[in-house]
Structure formats: structure tokens, C-alpha cells
C-alpha positions in Angstrom: -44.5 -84.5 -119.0 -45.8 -80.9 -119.5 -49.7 -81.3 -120.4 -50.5 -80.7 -124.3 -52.7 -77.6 -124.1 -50.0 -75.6 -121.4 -47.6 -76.7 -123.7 -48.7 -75.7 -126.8 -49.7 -72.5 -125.5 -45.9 -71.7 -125.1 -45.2 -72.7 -128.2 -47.9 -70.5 -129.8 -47.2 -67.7 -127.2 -45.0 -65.1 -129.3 -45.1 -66.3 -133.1 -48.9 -66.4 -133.1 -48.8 -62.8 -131.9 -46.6 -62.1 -134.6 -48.3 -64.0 -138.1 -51.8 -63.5 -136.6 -51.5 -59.8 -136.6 -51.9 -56.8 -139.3 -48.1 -55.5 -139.5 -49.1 -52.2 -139.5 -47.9 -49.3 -137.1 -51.2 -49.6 -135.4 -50.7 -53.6 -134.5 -47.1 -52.6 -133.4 -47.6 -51.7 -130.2 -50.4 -53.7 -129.7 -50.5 -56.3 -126.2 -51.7 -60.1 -126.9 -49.1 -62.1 -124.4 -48.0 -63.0 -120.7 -44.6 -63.2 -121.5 -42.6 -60.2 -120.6 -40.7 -58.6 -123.6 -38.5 -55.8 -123.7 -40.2 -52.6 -123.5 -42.6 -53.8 -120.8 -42.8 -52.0 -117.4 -43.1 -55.2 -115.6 -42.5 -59.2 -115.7 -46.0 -60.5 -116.9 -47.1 -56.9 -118.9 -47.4 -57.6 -122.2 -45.7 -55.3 -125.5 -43.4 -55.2 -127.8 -40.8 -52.0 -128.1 -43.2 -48.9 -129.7 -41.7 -47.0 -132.0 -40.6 -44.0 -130.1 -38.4 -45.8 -128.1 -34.5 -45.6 -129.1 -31.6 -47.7 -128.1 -28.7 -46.0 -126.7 -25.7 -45.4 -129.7 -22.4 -46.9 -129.1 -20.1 -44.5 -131.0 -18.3 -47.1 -132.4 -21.0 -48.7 -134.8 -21.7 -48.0 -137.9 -25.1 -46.2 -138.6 -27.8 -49.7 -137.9 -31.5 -50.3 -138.8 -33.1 -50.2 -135.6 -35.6 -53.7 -135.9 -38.6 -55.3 -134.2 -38.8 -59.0 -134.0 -41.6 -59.1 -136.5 -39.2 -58.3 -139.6 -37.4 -61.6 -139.1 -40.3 -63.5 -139.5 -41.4 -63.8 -143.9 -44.9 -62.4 -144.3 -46.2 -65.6 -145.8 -45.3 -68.0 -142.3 -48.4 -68.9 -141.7 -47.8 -71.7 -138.8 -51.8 -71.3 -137.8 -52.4 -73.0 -140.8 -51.4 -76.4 -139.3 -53.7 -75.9 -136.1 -56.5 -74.9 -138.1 -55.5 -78.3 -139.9 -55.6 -80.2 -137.3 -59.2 -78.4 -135.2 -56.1 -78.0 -132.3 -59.6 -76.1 -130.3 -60.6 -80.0 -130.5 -57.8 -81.5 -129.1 -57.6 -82.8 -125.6 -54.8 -83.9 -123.7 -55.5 -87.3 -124.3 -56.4 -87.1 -127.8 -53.9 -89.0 -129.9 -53.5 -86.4 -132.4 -51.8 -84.4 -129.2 -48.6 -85.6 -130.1 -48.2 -85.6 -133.9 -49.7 -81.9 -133.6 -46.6 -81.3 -130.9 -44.0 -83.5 -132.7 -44.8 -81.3 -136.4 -45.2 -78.1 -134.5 -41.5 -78.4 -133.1 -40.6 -79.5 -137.1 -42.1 -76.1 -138.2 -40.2 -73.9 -135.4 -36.8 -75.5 -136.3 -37.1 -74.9 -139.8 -39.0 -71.9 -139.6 -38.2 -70.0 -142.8 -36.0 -66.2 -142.9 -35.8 -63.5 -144.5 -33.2 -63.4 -146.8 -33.1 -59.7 -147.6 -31.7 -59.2 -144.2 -28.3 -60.9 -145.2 -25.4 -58.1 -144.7 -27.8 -55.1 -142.7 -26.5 -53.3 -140.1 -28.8 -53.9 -137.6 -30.2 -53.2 -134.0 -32.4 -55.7 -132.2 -33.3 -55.6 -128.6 -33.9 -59.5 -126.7 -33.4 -61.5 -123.8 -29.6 -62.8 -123.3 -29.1 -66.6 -123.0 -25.7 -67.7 -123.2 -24.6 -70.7 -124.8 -22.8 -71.7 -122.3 -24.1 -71.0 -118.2 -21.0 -71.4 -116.6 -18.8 -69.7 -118.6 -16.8 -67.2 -117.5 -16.7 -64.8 -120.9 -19.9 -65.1 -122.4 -18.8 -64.0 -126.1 -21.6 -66.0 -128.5 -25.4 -65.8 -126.7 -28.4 -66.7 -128.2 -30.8 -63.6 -128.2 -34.6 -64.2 -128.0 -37.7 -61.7 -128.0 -39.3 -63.1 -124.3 -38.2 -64.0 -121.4 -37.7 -67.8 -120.6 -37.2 -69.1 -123.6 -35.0 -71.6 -124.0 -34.7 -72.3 -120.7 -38.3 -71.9 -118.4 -40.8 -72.5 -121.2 -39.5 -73.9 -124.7 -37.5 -72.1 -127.5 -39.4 -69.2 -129.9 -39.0 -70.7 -133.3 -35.6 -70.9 -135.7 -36.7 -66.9 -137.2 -37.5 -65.3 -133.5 -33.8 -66.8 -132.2 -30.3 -64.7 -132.9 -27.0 -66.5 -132.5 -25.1 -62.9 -131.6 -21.1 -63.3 -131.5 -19.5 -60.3 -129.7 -16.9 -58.4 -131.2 -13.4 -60.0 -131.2 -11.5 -59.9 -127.9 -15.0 -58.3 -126.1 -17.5 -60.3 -124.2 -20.4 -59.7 -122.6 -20.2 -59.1 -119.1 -24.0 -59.7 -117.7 -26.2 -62.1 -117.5 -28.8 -65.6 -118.1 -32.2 -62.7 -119.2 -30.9 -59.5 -119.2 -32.8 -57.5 -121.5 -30.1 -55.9 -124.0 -29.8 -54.1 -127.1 -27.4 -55.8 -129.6 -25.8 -54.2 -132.7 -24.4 -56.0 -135.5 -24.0 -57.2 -139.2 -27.2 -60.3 -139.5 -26.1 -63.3 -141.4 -28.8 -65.2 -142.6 -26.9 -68.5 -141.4 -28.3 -71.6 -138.9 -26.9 -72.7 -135.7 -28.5 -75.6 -134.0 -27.8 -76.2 -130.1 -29.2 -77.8 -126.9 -31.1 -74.8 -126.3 -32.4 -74.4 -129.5 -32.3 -73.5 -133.6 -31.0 -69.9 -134.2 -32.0 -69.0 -137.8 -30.1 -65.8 -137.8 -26.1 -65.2 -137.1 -25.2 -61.8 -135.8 -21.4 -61.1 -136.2 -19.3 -58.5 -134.5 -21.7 -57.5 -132.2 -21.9 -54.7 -129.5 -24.2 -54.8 -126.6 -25.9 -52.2 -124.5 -28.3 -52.8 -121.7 -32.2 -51.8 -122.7 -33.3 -48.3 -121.7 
């Protein structure tokens, strides 16, 4: 079993950089991971897409808010709260708390809250690709995540950093398990639960680009 602090560090990795942060321009392109996003030059270099970066347009789309993964999250998530509840800096691996800490920090990332206002946008969101299903021959529905690994090498980002994205009918996408990709679509503010992990976003008719 993966050892408390290692593991909760995962867990922490991307949402804490997220919530703990000013959401201003500035913190935008700010660094605070080791897990590679898109945008980065290299696995293991931190940062999140700046600004002046934009995604190739597929003619076919509809004019689409161009996002960052921070806008999915509400402003008032505060999932530090429960480690500053529990003294988590206190907390060995053999502490007994270890494991109600784990078991109500995996509550909070499946029912991490949305943002509602985001029902019905256009929108363009770059991620990770990791198909629902691995052998499958068309991948048409993926699950789109801000980091690489998640879902499969280091557990899932929580149920507001996940994207079920369902390609277009009669199109699939022809890559990948972590290609880094930018996906347009309509975002429906709907749930899916898998084996890989809670989705708190739908993305319908969806187009997909590799990231440049």
C-alpha cells in the first residue's frame, strides 16, 4: 500500500496549486508542481498554459472560450480546510488519523463541487487524453485531465479537474493513453463516475487537436 504522506501528496498535487493561489494573471503562469501539464517544455517542468499561447482553430467550430483548468474549480473550494483540520503536517504514516484523513480526502475529490455557469459554453480546454476504454479500437468518449498520470500512474485529480469529452458523432479520436490535446466542445455541467475516476464535467460534440 502506497505510504500516507507520498500519497497524499498526489492527491494534493494539482488542486492545491489551484485553491491555494491568487487567481490573478500574475499567479497564472506561476510553477508549484512535478507533474507535467500541457504547456511545459518537458516531463517533470512545472506550468500551466500562459496566456499567450493559442490552440490551433478547427474551422468547423463555432467561435469557443479558450479555458484554463482553474475556471472549473468554484472560488470558494477550499479543500485545505480539511488538512488544516486535521494538523495533516502532524500526521505520520502510522498515525491512525492517516486513513480517515485519506478516506474523507477521496469523499471531497468525488464530490468536488462545479461551476454551474459553465453549463451550455462553447469551450476550449487543453488536458491529458485517457480513454475509457484501453483497448479499444475507436476511442470516442476519453476522460480529459490537467496532468499527466492521472488516473492511471498516480490517483485521479478531483470530480471539477476531470472532463468526460464525447467526440463528435461518427468521429473518434485517433491517438493515444497521455497525449496532450486540445479539445473543443459544448461543457455540460453533468457527472460521470468510472473505474478511473469521477468526471464532474460532460463535454459533448467534441473536436480534438493535438497541443501546439
Amino acid at each position: 500500500m502506497m505510504r500516507f504522506r507520498c500519497l497524499l501528496s498526489l492527491l494534493l498535487l494539482v488542486p492545491m496549486v489551484l485553491t491555494g493561489c491568487d487567481r490573478s494573471a500574475d499567479s497564472q503562469t506561476q510553477t508549484g508542481s512535478d507533474t507535467q501539464q500541457p504547456g511545459t517544455s518537458a516531463v517533470g517542468e512545472a506550468g500551466r498554459v500562459p496566456e499567450t499561447v493559442t490552440s490551433p482553430v478547427d474551422s468547423g467550430d463555432l467561435v469557443a472560450k479558450e479555458m484554463d483548468w482553474d475556471e472549473l474549480i468554484p472560488e470558494d473550494w477550499r479543500p485545505e480546510l480539511l488538512m488544516e483540520e486535521f494538523n495533516a503536517d502532524d500526521i505520520s504514516d502510522e498515525d491512525p488519523r492517516a486513513q480517515e484523513l485519506l478516506d474523507k480526502l477521496m469523499e471531497l475529490w468525488s464530490k468536488a463541487p462545479v461551476v454551474q455557469a459553465l453549463e451550455g459554453q462553447r469551450v476550449k480546454l487543453p488536458g491529458f487524453v485517457v480513454p475509457l476504454e484501453m483497448d479499444a479500437e475507436r476511442i470516442d468518449q476519453f476522460l480529459l485531465v490537467p496532468y499527466y498520470g492521472a488516473c492511471i500512474h498516480v490517483p485521479p485529480p478531483p470530480a471539477n479537474q476531470t472532463v468526460h469529452v464525447v467526440m463528435r458523432e461518427g468521429t473518434a479520436f485517433p491517438g493515444h493513453l497521455f497525449d496532450t490535446v486540445w479539445v473543443t466542445g459544448t461543457i455540460r455541467v453533468e457527472r460521470l463516475s468510472s473505474q478511473l475516476g469521477e468526471a464532474g464535467y460532460r463535454m459533448e460534440n467534441a473536436s480534438v487537436v493535438p497541443y501546439q
